[in-house]
GULUM-933279 format. One record per residue (C-alpha): residue in three letters; x, y, z. Coordinates in steps of 0.001 Angstrom, whole numbers, padded with zeros to 6 digits, always signed. Last residue first. Example, Ala and Ser with C-alpha at 12.3 -4.5 7.8 and 13.67 -1.06 7.14 Angstrom:
# residues 2
Ser+013670-001060+007140;Ala+012300-004500+007800;
END
This chain:
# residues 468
Unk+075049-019484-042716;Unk+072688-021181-042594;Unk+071885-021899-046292;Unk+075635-022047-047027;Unk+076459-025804-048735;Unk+078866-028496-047984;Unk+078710-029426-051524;Unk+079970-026282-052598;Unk+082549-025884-050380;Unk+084155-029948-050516;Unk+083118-028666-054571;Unk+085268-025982-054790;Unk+083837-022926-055567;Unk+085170-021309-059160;Unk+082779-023151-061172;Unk+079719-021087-059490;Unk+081148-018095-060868;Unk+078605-017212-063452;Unk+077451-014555-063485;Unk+079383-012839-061346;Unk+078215-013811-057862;Unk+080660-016466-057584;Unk+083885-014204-058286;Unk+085748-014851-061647;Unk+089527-015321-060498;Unk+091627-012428-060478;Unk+093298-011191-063615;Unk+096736-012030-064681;Unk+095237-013897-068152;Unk+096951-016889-067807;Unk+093774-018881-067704;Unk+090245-018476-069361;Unk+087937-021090-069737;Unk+085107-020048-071637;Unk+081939-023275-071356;Unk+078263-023385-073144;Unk+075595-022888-071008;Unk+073886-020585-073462;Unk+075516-020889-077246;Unk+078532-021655-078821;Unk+078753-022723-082763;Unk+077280-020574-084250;Unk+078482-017383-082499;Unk+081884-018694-082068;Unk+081886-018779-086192;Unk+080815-015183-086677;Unk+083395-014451-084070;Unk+085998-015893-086366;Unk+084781-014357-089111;Unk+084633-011050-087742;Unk+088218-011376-086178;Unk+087927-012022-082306;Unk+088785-010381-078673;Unk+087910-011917-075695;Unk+086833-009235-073391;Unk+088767-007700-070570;Unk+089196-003834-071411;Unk+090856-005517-074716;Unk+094803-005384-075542;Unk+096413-008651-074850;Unk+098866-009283-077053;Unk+100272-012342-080109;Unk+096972-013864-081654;Unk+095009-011263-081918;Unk+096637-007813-081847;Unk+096142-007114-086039;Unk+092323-007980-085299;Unk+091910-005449-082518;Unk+090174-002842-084517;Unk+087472-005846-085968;Unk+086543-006740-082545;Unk+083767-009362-082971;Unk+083069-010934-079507;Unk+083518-013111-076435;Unk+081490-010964-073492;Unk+082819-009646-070391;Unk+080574-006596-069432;Unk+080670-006708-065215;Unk+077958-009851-065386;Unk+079946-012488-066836;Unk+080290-015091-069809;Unk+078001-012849-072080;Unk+078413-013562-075830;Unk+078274-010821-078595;Unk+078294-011008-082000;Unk+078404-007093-083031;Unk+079781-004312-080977;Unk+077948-000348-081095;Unk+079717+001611-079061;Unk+080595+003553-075546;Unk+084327+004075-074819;Unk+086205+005133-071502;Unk+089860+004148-070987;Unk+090850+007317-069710;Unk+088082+009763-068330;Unk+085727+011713-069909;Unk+083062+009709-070809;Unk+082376+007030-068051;Unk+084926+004331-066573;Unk+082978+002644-063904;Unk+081504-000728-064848;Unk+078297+000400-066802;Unk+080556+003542-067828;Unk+082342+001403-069894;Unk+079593+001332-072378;Unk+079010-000890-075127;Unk+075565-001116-077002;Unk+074708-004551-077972;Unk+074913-006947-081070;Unk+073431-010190-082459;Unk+072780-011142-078831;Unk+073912-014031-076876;Unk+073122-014605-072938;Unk+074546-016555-070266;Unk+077705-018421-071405;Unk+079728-019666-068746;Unk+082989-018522-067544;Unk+085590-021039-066112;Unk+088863-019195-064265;Unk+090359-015839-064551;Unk+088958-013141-064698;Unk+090088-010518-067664;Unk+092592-008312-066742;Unk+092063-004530-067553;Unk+095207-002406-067386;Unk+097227-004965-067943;Unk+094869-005651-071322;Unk+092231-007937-071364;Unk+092008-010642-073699;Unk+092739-011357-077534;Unk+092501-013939-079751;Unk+093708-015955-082302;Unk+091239-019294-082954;Unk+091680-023222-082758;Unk+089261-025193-083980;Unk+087490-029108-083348;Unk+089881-030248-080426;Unk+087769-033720-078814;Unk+086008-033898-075756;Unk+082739-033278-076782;Unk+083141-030189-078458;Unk+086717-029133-077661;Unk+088020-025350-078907;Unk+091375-023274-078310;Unk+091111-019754-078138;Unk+094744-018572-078451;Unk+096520-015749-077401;Unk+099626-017866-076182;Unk+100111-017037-072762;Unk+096697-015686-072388;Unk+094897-019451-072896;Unk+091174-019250-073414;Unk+089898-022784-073644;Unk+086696-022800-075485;Unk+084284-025909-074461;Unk+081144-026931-076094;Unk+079840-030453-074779;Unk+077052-031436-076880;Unk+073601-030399-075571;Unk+071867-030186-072188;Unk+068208-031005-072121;Unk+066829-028572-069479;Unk+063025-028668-067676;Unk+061618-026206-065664;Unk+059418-025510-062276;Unk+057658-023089-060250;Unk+055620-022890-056927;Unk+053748-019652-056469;Unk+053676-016388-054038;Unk+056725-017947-051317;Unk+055863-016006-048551;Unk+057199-012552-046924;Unk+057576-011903-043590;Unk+061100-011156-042963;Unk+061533-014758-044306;Unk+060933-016613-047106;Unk+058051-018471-045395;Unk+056519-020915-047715;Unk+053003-019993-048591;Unk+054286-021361-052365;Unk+057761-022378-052471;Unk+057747-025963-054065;Unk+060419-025039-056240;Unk+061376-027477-058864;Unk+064229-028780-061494;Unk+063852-031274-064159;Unk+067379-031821-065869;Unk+068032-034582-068895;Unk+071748-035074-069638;Unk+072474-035525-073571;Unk+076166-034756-072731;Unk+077445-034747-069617;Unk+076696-032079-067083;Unk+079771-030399-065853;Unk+082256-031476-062842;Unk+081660-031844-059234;Unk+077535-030923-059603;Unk+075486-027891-059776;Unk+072793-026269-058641;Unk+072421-022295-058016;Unk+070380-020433-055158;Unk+070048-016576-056263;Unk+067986-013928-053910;Unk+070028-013548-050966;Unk+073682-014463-052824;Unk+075487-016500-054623;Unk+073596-019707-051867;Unk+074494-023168-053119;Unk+072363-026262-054014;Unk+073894-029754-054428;Unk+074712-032292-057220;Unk+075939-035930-057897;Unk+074425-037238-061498;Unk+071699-039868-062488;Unk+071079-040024-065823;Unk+069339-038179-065779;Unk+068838-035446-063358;Unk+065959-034855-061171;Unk+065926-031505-059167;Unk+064278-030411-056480;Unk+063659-026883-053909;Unk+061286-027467-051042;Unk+064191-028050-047993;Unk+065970-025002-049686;Unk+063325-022255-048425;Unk+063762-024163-045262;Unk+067450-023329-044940;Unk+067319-020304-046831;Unk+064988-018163-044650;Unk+066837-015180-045251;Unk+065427-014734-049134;Unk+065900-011633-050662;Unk+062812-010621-052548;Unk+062698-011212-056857;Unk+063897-014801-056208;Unk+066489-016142-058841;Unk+066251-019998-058871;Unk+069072-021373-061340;Unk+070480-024822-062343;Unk+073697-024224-063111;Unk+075322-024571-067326;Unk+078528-025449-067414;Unk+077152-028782-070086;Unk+075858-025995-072277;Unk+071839-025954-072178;Unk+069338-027021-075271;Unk+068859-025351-078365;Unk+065500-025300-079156;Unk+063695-024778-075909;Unk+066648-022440-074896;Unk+064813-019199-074703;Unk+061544-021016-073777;Unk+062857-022737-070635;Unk+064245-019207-068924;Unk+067594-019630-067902;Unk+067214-018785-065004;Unk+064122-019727-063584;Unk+062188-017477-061469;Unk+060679-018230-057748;Unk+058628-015743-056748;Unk+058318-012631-053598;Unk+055182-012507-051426;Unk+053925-009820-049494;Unk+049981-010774-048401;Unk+048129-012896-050560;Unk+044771-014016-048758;Unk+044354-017555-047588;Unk+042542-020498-049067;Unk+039446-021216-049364;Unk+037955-025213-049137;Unk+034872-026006-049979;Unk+032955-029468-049624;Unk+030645-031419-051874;Unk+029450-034828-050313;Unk+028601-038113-052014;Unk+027569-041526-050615;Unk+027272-044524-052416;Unk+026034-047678-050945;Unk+028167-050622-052406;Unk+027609-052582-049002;Unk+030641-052031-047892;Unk+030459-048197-047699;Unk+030943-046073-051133;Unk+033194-042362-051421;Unk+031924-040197-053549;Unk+033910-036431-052938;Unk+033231-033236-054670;Unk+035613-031212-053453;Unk+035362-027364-054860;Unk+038431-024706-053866;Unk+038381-021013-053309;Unk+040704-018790-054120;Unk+042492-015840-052088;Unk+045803-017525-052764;Unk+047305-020350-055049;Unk+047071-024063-055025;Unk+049758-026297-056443;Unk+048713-029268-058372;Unk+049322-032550-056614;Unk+046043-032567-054347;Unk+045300-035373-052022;Unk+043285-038505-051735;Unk+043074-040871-049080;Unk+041442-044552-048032;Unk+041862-046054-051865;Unk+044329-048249-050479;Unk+046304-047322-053283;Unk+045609-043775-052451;Unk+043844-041532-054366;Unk+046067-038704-056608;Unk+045162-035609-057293;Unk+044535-032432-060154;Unk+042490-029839-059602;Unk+040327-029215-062505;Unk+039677-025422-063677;Unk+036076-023725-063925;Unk+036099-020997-066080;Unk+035384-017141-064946;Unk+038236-015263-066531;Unk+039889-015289-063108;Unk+039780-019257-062379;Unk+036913-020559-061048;Unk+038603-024119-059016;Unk+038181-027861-059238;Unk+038749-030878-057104;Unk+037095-033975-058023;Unk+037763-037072-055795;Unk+036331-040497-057438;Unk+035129-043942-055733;Unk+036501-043472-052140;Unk+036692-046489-049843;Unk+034289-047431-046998;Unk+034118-047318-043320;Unk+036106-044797-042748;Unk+037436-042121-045706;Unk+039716-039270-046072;Unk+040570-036271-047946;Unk+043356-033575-047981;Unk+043573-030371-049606;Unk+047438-029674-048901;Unk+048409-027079-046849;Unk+051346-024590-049084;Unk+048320-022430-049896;Unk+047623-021335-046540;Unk+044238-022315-045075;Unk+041537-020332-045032;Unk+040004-020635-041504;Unk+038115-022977-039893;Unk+036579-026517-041485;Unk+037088-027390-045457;Unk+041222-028323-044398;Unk+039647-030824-042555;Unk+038337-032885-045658;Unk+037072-036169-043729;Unk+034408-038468-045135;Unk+032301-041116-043138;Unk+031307-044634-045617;Unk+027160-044594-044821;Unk+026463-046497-041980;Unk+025819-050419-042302;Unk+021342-051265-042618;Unk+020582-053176-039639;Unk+020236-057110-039677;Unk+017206-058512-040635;Unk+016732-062038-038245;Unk+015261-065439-039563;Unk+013372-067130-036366;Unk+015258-068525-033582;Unk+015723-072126-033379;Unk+014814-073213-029480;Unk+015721-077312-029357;Unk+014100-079744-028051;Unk+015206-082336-030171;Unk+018186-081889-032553;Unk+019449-078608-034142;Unk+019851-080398-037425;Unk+016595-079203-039182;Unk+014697-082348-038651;Unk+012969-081021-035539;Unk+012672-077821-036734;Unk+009826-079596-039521;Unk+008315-081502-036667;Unk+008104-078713-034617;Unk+006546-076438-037242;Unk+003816-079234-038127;Unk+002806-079395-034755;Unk+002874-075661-034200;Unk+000710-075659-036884;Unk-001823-078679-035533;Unk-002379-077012-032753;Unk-003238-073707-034340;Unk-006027-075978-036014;Unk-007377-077307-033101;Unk-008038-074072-031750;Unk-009419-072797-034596;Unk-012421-075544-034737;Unk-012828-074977-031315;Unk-013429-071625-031849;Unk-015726-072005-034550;Unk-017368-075172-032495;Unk-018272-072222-029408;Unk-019475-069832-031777;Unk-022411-072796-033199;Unk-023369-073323-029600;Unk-023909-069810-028963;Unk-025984-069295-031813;Unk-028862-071731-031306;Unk-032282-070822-032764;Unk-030441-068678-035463;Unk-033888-069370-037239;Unk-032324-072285-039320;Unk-030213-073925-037482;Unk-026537-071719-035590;Unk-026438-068405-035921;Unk-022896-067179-036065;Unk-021659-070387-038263;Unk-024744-069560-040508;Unk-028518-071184-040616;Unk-030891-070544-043697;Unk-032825-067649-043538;Unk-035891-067649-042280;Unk-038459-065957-044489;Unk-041757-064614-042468;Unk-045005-066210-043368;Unk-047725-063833-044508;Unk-049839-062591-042621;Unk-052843-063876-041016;Unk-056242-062369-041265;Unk-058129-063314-038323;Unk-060314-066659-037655;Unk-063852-066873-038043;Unk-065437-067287-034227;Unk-065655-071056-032981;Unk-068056-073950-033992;Unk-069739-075526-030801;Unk-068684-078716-030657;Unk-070573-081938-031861;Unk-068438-085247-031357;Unk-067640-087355-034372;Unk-067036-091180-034074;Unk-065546-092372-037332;Unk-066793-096209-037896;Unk-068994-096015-040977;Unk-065302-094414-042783;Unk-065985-091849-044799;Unk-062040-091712-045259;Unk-062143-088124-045042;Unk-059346-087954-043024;Unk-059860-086092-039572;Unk-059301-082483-039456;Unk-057068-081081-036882;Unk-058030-078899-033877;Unk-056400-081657-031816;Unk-053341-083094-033385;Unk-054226-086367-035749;Unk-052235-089074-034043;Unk-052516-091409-036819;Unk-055141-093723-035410;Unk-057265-090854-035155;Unk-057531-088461-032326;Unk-061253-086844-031308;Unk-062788-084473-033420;Unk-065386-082342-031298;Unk-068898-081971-033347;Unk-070616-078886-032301;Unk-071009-076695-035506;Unk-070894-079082-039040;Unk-067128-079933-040135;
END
């Protein structure tokens, strides 16, 4: 465009500044202007980034408007949740209007609470049981165990419950030891929970025990005579005998009457009306440990046996006639001479019972009272012998009193027999086994001497003498 020609608008609506078309039309009406200074350098033209919900067009020419349809936009759509939601707890029984809480987590249940009391304070004595308890649960296992003295660990034994709420021990504890109890018991949710507890028991002060008489393992093989008590010998006297008695048992079968009897401080003997039949089964115990024996002594352990009795061996000892008459089961099997004591030396009278058998002793009178130099006295070696009492009766082999036998009485209060006939006793009769003696113008066998127990009546015996 030459200098000084203004451009006026075309038919289009050119904007002023513009170029007309060059249509070279005869008609275009040009104005001269003067021409204007050259132009600057203009930079390049800036990128605009295409328009965004935070911007709004292109530019970001209108932002707020574009915010305010995002949060309309939202709006709406929370509306049309709850919507939905009230439509769907609408049909879910609880009928219109109606507030439905939301699903609930309900608390975790405690752990199942276990109780061993005897763990808390001070040793306990060994008579206390270890016991155990649960709430809120039921015990899975209960393991008890102890060191024992060459440094192994030993299981306690124990029972749990059948409502499987308590456990206790039934071994015996002792003194001065200390006791593991590892306990599991599990809520109702099946949630285990497991505790270890220790439990110490008292120190041994003086403390007497419980023995068996007869010892199990002499007669293991044999069996017991059917006169044969059941025997606790305690190695301190005992004046507590009421309670000491309260945790003394026996178990016979079959089942057979019975009763405990005081002989003396230390020896309690069972026994029934009559003698053990046959094949009779015996289990005797003595729950005695921490008991208090009296005087202040405790019971040191617990103890227990068990008897089979054998065939019923009975010798009847009749002075009148000299004979030894003999009854297994009932029924005469032999009949033997014999001799008892002289005037001088009566044997007792009444039922003896075999406690001991040897091959052959030592003799001495001067173990009841007649020593070497006075009349009557004799020490030597007898063979076969059979104790049936403590103050040196015994059935035996008496070879110098064989011509005697059968027709006098001529012993210090033995019963007298041949060799062979002693040889058979021996075989035949063993510990428990039954001597009757009558006619023999002694006194009657006293309780204490081993054994007397058949000489008590049985309205005595069965009464019993623990307090007395």
């Amino acid at each position: 465009m030459a200098a000084g020609i203004e451009s006026r608008p075309g038919p289009q609506g050119t904007p002023p500044g513009s170029a007309a078309p060059e249509s070279g039309s005869p008609d275009q009406t040009t104005k001269v202007i003067p021409a204007p200074a050259p132009a600057a350098a203009v930079p390049p033209p800036t990128r605009i980034p295409p328009a965004t919900p935070e911007t709004g067009g292109p530019g970001g020419s209108e932002p707020r408007r574009s915010r305010r349809g995002l949060w309309i936009a939202l709006a709406a759509a929370v509306v049309v949740i709850i919507a939905v939601a009230a439509v769907v707890l609408g049909t879910s029984g609880h009928g219109p209007g109606s507030l439905v809480a939301g699903p609930t987590t309900s608390p975790a249940p405690p752990p199942a609470m276990i109780s061993v009391p005897a763990s808390a304070g001070a040793p306990i004595n060994p008579s206390a049981p270890i016991a155990v308890s649960v709430t809120g649960g039921h015990l899975a296992s209960v393991n008890a165990t102890f060191t024992a003295s060459d440094g192994s660990t030993k299981p306690v034994a124990g029972t749990i419950a059948p409502d499987q709420l308590s456990w206790a021990n039934t071994d015996s504890l002792a003194f001065g030891t200390a006791y593991t109890v590892v306990v599991d018991a599990v809520n109702k949710e099946g949630t285990h929970n497991q505790k270890t507890f220790t439990v110490h028991t008292m120190a041994a002060g003086r403390t007497a025990y419980a023995n068996v008489v007869p010892a199990p393992d002499v007669v293991a093989n044999t069996g017991i005579g059917v006169g044969q008590p059941m025997v606790f010998q305690f190695t301190k006297p005992v004046s507590n005998k009421a309670e000491v008695q309260k945790h003394l048992h026996v178990t016979v079968t079959p089942a057979q009457p019975g009763a405990w009897y005081w002989v003396d401080d230390k020896d309690v003997h069972y026994r029934g009306p009559s003698y053990w039949q046959p094949g009779t089964k015996i289990h005797i115990e003595a729950d005695v440990v921490g008991v208090d024996l009296g005087n202040g002594v405790l019971g040191a352990e617990n103890n227990s046996a068990d008897y089979t009795v054998h065939d019923s061996m009975v010798a009847k000892a009749d002075g009148s006639t000299d004979q030894l008459t003999i009854f297994q089961n009932g029924k005469q099997i032999n009949q033997l001479p014999m001799s008892l004591g002289s005037p001088g030396f009566p044997s007792h009278e009444g039922p003896h019972v075999i406690s001991d058998k040897q091959p052959s002793i030592v003799m001495d009178s001067c173990t009841y009272g007649t020593c070497q130099g006075q009349p009557g006295y004799y020490k030597e070696t007898v063979a076969l012998d059979e104790r049936i009492s403590n103050d040196g009766e015994f059935v035996h082999s008496a070879p110098w009193s064989v011509g005697q036998q059968g027709s006098s009485n001529v012993s210090h209060g033995c019963v007298n027999l041949s060799p062979a006939n002693a040889q058979w006793f021996f075989d035949h009769f063993g510990i428990g086994d039954v001597v009757e003696i009558t006619n023999s113008g002694g006194p009657a066998l006293p309780v204490w001497d081993t054994y007397g127990d058949w000489e008590v009546p049985w309205s005595t015996w069965q009464a019993g003498n623990a307090n007395s």
